[in-house]
Predicted model as a PDB file, atoms N, CA, C, CB and O in Angstrom, pLDDT in the B-factor column:
MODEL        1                                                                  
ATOM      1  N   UNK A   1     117.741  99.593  87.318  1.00 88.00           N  
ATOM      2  CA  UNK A   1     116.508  99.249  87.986  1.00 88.00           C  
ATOM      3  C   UNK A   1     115.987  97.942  87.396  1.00 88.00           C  
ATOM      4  CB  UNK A   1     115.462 100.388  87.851  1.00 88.00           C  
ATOM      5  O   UNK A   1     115.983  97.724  86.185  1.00 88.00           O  
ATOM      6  N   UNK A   2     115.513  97.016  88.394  1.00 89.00           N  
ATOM      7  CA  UNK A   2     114.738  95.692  87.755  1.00 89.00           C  
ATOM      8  C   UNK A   2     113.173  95.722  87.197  1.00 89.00           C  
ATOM      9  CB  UNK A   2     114.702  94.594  88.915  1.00 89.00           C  
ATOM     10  O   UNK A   2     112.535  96.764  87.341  1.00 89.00           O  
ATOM     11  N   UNK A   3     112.977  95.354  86.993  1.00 92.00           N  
ATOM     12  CA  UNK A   3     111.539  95.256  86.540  1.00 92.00           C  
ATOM     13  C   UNK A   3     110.434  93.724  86.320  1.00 92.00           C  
ATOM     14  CB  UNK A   3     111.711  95.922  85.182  1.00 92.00           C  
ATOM     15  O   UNK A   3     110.076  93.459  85.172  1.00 92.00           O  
ATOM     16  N   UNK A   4     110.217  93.294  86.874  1.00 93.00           N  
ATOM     17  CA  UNK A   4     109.404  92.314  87.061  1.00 93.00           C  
ATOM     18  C   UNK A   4     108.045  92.171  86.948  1.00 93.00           C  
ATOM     19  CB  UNK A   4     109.597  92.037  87.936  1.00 93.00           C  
ATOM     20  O   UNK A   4     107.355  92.772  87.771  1.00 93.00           O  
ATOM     21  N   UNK A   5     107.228  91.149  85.654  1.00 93.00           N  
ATOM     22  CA  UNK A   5     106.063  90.926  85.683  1.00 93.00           C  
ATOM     23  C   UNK A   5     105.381  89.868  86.928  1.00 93.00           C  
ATOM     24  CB  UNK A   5     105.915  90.539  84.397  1.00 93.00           C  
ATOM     25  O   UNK A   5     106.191  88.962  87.125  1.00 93.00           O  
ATOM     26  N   UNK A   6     104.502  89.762  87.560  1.00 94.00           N  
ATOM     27  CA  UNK A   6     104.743  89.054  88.702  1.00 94.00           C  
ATOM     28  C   UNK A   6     103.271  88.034  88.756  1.00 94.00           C  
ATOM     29  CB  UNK A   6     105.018  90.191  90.071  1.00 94.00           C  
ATOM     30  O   UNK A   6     102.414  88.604  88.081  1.00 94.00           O  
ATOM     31  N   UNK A   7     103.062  87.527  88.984  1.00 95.00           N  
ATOM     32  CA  UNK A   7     101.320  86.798  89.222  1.00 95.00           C  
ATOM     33  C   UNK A   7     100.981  86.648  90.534  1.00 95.00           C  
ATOM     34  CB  UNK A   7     101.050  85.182  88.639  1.00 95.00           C  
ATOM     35  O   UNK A   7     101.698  86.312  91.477  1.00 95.00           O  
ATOM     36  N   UNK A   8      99.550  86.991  90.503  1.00 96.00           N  
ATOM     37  CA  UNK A   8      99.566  86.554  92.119  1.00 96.00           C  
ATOM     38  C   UNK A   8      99.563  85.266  92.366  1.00 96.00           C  
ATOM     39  CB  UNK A   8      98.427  87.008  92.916  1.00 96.00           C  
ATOM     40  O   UNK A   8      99.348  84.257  91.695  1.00 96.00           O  
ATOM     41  N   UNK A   9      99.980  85.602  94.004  1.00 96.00           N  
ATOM     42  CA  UNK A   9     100.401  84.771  94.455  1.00 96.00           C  
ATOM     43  C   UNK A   9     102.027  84.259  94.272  1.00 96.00           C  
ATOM     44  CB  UNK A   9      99.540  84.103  94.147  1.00 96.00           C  
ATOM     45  O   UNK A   9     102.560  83.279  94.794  1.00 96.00           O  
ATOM     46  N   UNK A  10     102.498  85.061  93.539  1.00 97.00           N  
ATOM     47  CA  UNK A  10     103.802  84.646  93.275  1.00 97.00           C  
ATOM     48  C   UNK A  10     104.944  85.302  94.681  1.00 97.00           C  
ATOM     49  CB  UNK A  10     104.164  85.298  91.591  1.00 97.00           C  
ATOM     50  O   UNK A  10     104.526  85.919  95.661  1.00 97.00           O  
ATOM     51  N   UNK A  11     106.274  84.986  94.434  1.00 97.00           N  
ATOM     52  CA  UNK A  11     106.852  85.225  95.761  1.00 97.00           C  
ATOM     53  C   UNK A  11     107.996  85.836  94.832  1.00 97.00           C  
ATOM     54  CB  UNK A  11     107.164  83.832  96.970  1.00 97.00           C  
ATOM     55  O   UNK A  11     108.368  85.474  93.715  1.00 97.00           O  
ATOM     56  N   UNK A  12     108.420  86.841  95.617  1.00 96.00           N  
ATOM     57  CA  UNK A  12     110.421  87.381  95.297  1.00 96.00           C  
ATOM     58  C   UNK A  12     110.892  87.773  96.317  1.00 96.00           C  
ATOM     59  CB  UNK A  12     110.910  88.753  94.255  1.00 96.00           C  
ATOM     60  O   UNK A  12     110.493  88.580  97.156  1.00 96.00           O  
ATOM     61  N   UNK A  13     112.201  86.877  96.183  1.00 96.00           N  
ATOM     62  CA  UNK A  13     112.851  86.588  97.166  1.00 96.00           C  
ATOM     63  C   UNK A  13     114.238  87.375  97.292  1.00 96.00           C  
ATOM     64  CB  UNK A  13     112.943  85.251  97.123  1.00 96.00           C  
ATOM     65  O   UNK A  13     115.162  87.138  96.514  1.00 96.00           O  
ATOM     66  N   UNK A  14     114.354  88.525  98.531  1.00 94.00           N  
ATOM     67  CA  UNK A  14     115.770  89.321  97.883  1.00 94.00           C  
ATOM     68  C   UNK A  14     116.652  88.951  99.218  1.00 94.00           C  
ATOM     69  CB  UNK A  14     115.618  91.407  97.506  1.00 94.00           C  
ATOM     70  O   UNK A  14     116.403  89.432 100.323  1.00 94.00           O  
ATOM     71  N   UNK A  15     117.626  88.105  98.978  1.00 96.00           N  
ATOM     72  CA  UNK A  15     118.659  87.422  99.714  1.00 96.00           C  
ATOM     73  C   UNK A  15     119.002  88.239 100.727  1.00 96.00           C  
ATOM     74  CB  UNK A  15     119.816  87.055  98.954  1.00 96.00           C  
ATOM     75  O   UNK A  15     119.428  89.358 100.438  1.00 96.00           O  
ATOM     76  N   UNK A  16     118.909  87.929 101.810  1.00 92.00           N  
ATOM     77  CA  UNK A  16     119.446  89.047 102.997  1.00 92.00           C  
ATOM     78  C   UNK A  16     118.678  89.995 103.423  1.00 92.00           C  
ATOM     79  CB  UNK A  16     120.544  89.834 102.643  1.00 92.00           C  
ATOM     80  O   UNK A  16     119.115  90.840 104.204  1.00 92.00           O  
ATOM     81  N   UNK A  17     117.794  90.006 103.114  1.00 93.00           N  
ATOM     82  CA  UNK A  17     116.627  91.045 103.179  1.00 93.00           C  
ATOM     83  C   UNK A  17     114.812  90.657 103.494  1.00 93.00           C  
ATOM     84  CB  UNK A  17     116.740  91.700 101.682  1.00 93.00           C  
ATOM     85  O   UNK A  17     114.225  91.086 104.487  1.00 93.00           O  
ATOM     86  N   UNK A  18     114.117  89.736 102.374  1.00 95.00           N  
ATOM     87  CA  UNK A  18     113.640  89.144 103.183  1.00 95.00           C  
ATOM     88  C   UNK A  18     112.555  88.602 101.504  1.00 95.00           C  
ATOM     89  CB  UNK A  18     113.121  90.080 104.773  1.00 95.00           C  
ATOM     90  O   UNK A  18     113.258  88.523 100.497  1.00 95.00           O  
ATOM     91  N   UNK A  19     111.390  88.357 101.345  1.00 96.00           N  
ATOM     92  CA  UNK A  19     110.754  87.842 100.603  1.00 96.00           C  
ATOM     93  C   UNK A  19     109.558  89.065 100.359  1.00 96.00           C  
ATOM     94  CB  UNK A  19     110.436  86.461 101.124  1.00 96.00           C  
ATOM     95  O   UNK A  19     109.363  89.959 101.182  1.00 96.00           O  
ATOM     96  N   UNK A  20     108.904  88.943  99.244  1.00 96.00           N  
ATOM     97  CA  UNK A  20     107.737  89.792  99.044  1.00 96.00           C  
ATOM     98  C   UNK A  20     106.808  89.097  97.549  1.00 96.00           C  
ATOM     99  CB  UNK A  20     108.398  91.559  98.806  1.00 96.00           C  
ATOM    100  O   UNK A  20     107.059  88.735  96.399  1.00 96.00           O  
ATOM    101  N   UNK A  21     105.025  89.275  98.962  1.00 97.00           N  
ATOM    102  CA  UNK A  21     104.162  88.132  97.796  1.00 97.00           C  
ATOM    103  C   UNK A  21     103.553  89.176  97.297  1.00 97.00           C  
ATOM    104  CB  UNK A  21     102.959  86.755  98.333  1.00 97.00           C  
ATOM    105  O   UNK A  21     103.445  90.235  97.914  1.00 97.00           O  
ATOM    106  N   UNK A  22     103.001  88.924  95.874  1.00 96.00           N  
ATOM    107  CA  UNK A  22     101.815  89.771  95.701  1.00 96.00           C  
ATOM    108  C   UNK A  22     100.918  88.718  95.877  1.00 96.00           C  
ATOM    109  CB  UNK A  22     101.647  90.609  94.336  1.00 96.00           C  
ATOM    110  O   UNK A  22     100.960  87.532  95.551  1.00 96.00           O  
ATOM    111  N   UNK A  23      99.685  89.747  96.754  1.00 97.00           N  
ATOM    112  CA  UNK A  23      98.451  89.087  96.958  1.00 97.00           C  
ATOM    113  C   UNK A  23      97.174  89.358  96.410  1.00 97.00           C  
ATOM    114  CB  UNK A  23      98.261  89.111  98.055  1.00 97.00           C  
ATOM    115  O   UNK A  23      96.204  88.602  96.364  1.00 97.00           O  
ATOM    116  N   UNK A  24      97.305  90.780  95.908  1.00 96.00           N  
ATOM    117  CA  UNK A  24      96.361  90.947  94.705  1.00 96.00           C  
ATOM    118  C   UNK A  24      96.356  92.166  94.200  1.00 96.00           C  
ATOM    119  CB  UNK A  24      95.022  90.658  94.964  1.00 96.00           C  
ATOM    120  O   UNK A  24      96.812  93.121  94.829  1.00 96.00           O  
ATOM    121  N   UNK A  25      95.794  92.278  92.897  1.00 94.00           N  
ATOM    122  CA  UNK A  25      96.364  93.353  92.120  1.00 94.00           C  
ATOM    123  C   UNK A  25      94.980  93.748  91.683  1.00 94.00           C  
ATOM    124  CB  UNK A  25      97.532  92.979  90.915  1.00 94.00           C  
ATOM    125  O   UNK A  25      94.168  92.826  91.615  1.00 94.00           O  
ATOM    126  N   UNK A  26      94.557  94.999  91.366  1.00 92.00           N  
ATOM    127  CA  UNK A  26      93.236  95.781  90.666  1.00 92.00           C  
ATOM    128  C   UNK A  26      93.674  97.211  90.039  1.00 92.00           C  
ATOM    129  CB  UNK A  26      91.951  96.113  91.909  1.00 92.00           C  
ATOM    130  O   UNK A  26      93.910  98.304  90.556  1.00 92.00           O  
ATOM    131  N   UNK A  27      93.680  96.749  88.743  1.00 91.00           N  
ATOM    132  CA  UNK A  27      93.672  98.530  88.206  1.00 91.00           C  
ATOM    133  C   UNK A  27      95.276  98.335  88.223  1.00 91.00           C  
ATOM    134  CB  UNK A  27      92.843 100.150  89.556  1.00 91.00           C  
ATOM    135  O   UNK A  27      96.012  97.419  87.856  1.00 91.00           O  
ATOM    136  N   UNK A  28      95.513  99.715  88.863  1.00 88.00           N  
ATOM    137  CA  UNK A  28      96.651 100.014  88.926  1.00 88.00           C  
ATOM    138  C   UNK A  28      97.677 100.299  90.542  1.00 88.00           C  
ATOM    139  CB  UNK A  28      96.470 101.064  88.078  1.00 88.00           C  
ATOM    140  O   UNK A  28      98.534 101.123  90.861  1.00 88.00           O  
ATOM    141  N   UNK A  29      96.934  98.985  91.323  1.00 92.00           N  
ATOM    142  CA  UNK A  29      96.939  99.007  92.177  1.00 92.00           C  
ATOM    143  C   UNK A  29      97.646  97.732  93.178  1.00 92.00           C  
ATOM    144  CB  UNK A  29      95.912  99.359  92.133  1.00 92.00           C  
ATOM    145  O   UNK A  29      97.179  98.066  94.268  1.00 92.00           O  
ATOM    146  N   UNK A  30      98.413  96.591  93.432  1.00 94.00           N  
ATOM    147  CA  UNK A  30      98.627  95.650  94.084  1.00 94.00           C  
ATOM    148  C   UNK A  30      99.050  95.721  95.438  1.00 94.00           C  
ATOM    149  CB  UNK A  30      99.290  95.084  93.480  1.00 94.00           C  
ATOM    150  O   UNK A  30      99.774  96.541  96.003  1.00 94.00           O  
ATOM    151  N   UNK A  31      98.451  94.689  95.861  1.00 95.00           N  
ATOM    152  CA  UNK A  31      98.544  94.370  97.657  1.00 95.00           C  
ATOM    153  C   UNK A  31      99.945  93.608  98.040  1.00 95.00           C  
ATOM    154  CB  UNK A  31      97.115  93.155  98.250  1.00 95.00           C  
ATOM    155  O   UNK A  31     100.064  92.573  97.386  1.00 95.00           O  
ATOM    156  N   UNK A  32     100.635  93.768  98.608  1.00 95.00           N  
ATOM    157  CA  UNK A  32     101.811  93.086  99.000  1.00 95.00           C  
ATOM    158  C   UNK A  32     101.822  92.909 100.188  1.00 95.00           C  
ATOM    159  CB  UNK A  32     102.904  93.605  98.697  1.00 95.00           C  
ATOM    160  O   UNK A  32     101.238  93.600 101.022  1.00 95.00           O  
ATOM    161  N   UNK A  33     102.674  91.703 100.434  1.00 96.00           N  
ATOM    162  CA  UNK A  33     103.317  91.434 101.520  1.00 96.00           C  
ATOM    163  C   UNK A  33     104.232  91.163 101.859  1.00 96.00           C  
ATOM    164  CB  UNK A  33     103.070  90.976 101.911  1.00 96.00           C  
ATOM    165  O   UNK A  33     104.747  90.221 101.258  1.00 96.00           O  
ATOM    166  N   UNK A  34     105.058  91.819 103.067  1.00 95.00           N  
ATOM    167  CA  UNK A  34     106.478  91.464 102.813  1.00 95.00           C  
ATOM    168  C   UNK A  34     106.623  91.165 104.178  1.00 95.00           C  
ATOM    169  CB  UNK A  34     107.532  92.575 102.147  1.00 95.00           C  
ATOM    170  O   UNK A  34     106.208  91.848 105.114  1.00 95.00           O  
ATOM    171  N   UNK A  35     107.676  89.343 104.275  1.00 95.00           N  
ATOM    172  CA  UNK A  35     108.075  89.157 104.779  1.00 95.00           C  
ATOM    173  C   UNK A  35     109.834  89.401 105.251  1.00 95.00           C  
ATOM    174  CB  UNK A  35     107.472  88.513 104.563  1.00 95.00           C  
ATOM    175  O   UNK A  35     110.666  88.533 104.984  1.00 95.00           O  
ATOM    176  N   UNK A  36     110.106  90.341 105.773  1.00 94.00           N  
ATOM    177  CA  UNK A  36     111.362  90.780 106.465  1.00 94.00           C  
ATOM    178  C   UNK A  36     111.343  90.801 107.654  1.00 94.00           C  
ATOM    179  CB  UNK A  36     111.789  91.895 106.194  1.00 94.00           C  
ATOM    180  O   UNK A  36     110.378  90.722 108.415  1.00 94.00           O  
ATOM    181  N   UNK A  37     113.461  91.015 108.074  1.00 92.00           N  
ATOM    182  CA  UNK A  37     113.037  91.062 109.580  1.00 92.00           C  
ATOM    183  C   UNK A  37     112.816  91.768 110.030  1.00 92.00           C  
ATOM    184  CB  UNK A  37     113.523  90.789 110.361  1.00 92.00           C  
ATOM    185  O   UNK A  37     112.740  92.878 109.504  1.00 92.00           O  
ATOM    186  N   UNK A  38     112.567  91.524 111.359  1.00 91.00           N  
ATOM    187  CA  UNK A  38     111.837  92.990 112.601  1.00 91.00           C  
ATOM    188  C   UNK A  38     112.771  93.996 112.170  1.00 91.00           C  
ATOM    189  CB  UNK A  38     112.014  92.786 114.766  1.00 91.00           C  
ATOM    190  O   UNK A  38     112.178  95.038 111.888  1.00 91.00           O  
ATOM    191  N   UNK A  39     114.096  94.066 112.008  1.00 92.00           N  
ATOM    192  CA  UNK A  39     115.185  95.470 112.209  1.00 92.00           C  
ATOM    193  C   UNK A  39     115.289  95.948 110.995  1.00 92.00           C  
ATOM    194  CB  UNK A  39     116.797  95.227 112.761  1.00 92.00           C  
ATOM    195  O   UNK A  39     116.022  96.929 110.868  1.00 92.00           O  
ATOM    196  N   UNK A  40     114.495  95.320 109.590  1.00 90.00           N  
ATOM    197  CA  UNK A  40     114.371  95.973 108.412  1.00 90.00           C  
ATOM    198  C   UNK A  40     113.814  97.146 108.078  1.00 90.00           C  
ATOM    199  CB  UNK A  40     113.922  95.351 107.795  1.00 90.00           C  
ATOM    200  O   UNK A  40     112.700  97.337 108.567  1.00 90.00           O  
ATOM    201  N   UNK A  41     114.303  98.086 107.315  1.00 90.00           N  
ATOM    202  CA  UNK A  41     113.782  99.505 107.339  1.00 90.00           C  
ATOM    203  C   UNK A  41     112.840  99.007 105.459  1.00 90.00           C  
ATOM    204  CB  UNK A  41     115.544 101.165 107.439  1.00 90.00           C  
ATOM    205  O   UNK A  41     113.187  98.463 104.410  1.00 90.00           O  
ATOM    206  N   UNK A  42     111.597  99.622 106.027  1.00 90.00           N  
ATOM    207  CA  UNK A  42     110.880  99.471 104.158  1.00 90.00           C  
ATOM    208  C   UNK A  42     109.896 100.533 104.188  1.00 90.00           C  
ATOM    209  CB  UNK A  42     109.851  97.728 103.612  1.00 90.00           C  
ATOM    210  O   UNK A  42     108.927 100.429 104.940  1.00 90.00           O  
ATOM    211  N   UNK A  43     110.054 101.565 103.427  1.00 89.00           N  
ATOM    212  CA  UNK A  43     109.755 102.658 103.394  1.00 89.00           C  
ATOM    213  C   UNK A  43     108.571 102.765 101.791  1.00 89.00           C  
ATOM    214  CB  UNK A  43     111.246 103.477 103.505  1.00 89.00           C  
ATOM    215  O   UNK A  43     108.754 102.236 100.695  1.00 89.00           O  
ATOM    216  N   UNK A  44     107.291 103.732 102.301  1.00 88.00           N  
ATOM    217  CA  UNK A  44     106.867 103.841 101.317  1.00 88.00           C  
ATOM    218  C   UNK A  44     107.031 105.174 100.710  1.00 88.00           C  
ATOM    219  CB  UNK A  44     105.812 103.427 101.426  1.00 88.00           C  
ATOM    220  O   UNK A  44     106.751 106.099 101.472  1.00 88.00           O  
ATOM    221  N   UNK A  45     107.591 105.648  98.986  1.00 86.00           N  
ATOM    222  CA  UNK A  45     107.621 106.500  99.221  1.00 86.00           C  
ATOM    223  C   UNK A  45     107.132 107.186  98.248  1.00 86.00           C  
ATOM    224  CB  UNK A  45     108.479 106.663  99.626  1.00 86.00           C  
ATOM    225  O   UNK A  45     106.907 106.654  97.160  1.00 86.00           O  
ATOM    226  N   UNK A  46     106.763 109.162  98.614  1.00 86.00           N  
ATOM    227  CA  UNK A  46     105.689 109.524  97.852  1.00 86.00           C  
ATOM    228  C   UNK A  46     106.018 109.260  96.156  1.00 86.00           C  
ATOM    229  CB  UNK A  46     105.375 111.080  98.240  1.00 86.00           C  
ATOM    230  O   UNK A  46     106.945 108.861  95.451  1.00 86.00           O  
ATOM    231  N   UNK A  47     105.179 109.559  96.072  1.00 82.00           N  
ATOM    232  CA  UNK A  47     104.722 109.807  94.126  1.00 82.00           C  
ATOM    233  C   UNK A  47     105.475 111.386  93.721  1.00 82.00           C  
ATOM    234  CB  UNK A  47     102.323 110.054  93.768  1.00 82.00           C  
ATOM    235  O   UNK A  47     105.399 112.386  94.435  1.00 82.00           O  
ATOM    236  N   UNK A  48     106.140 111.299  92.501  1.00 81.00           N  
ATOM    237  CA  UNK A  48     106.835 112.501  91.523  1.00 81.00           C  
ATOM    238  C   UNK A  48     105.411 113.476  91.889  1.00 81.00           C  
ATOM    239  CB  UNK A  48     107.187 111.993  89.376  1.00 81.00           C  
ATOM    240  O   UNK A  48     104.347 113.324  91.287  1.00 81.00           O  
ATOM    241  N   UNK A  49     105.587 114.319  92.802  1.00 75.00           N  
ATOM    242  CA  UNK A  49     104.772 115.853  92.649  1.00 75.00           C  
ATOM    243  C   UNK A  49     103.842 115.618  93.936  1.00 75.00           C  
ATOM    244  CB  UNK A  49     103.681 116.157  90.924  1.00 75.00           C  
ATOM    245  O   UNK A  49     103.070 116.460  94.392  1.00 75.00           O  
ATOM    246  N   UNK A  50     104.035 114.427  94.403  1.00 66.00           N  
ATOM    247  CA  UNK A  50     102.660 114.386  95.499  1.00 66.00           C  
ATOM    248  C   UNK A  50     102.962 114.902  96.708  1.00 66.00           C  
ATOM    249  CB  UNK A  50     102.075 112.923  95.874  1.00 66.00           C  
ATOM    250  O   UNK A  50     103.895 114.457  97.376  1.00 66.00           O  
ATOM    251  N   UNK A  51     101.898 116.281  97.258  1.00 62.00           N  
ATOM    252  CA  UNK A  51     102.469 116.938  98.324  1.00 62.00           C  
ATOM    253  C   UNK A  51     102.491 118.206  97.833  1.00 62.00           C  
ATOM    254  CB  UNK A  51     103.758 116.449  98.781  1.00 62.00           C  
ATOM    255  O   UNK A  51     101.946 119.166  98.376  1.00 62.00           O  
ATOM    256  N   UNK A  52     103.078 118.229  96.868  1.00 55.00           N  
ATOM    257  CA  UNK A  52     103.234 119.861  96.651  1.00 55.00           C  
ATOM    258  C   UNK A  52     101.893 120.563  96.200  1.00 55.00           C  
ATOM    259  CB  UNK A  52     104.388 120.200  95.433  1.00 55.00           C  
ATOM    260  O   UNK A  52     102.089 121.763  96.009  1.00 55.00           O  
ATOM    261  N   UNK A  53     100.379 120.108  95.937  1.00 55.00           N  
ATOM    262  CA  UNK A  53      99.160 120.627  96.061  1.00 55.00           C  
ATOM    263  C   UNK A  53      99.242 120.539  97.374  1.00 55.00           C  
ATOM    264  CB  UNK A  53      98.020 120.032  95.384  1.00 55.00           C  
ATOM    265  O   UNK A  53      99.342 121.729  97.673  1.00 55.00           O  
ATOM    266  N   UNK A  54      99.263 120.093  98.122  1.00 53.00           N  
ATOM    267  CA  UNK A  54      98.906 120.210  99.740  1.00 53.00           C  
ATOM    268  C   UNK A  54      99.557 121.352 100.612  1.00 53.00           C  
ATOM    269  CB  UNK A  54      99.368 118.863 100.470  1.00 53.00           C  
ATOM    270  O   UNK A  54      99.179 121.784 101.700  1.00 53.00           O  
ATOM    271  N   UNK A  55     100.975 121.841  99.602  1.00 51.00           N  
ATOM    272  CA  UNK A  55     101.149 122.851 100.360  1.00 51.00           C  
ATOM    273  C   UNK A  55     100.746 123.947  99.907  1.00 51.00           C  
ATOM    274  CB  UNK A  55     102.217 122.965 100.689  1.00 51.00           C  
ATOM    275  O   UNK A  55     100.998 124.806 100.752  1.00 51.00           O  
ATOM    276  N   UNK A  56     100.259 124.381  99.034  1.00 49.00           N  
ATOM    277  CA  UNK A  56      99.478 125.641  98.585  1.00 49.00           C  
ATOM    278  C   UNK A  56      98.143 125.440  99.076  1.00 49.00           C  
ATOM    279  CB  UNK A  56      99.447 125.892  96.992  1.00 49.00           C  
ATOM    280  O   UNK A  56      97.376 126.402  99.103  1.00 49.00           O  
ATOM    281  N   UNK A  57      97.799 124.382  99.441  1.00 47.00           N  
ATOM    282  CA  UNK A  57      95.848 124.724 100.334  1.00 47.00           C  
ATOM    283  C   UNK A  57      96.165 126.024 101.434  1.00 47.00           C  
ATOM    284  CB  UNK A  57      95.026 122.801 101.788  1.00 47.00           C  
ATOM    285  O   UNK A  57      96.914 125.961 102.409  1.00 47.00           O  
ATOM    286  N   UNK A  58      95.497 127.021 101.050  1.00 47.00           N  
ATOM    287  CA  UNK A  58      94.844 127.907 102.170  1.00 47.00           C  
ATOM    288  C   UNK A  58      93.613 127.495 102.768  1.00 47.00           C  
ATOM    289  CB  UNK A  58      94.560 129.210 101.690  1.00 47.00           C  
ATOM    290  O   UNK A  58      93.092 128.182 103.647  1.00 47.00           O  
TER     291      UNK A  58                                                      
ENDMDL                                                                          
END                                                                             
């Protein structure tokens, strides 16, 4: 796995795939944007455990 410190406003660029800016970051939180193409699949996905309180709500 990579790991990257990033600044805003900065850009990464993944060859064949497409570019991604951060546009701003708070807490533990950053805004992105990603430029890819239309037929690119980019998936967000859940958090280690998130969901499984939701299925025990009665």
């Amino acid at each position: 796995m990579l790991h990257l410190t990033v600044k805003i406003g900065q850009t990464v660029e993944i060859p064949g795939v497409g570019t991604i800016v951060l546009k701003e970051k708070s807490g533990r939180c950053a805004h992105l944007a990603f430029d890819v193409k239309a037929d690119q699949e980019v998936k967000l996905l859940p958090l280690p455990g998130a969901g499984r309180e939701l299925l025990q709500v009665k």
